[in-house]
N, C-alpha and C positions, 0 to 999 in steps of 0.2 A: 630714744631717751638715753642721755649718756649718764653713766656713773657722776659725774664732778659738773658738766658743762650745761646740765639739760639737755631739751629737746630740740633737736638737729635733722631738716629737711634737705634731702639733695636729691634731685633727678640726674641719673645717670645713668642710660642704658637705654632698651624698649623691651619691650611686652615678651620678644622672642630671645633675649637674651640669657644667661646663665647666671647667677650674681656666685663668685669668689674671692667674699671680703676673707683679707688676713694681711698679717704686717710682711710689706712687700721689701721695706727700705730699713726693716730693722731698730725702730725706734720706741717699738713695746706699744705701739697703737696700731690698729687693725686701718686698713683702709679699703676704701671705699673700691670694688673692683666686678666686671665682668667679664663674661669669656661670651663670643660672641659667635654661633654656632656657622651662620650662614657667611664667615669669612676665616673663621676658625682664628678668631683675633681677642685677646686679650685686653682691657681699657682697664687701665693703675692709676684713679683721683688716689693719689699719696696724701698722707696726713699733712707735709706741707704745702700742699695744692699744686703741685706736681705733676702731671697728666704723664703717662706712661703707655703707649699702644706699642705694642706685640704681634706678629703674625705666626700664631705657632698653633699648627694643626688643621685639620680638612673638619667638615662639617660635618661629619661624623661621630667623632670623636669627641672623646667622653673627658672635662677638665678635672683635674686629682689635684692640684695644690696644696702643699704642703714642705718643710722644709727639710728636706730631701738629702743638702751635705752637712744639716749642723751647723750654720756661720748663723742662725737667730734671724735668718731673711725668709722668706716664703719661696718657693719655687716654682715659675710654668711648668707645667705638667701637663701632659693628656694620655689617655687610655685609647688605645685603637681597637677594638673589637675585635674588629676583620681580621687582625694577624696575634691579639693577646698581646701586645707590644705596649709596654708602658716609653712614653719620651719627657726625661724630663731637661728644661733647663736650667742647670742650675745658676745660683747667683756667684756662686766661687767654682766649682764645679765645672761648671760648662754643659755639653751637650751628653748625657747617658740615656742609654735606650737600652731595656733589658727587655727578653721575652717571659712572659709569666703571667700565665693565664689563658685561657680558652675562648673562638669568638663568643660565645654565649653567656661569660661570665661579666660580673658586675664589681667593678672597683668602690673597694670602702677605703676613704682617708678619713683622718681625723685626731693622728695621733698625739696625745697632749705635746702641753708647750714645757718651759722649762720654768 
């Protein structure tokens, strides 16, 4: 159920996928988005119907999206466990990868928008 447009049905994704909606293109609308464990792939239905696939991370790996350099975009991200390694991509940014964190720890995102 949207704020202004109503209610809005999309099939995107399956049963074993991750869902990581948030605004991936910067336009103040969240979009439609999953991270897809068993190829470590990313799928971006952008608010302009836009389709966006990504191959970023092993199946393992735990997705963190969030906007990461500040440009108001969302960022691929994932947490590796195995080594405490966050990987993020950013959209201005580029590729950073910092260590921080423990295998056994659990990454929390989520931090407000602007």
């Amino acid at each position: 159920m949207r704020s202004r447009d109503g209610y809005q049905a999309t099939q995107w994704g399956n049963s074993a996928d991750v869902p990581v909606p948030d605004d991936y293109d910067g336009d103040g609308k969240a979009d439609i988005a999953i991270y897809r464990p068993s190829s470590g792939t990313f799928y971006v239905l952008r608010s302009r119907h836009v389709v966006l696939a990504t191959q970023w991370g092993f199946s393992t790996d735990i997705p963190v999206v969030a906007d990461y350099d500040g440009d108001g975009k969302a960022d691929m991200a994932i947490y590796r466990q195995s080594n405490g390694t966050w990987y993020i991509l950013g959209s201005q940014s580029g590729l950073v990868s910092t260590q921080w964190g423990f295998g056994a720890d659990v990454p929390i995102v989520g931090a407000p928008r602007r």
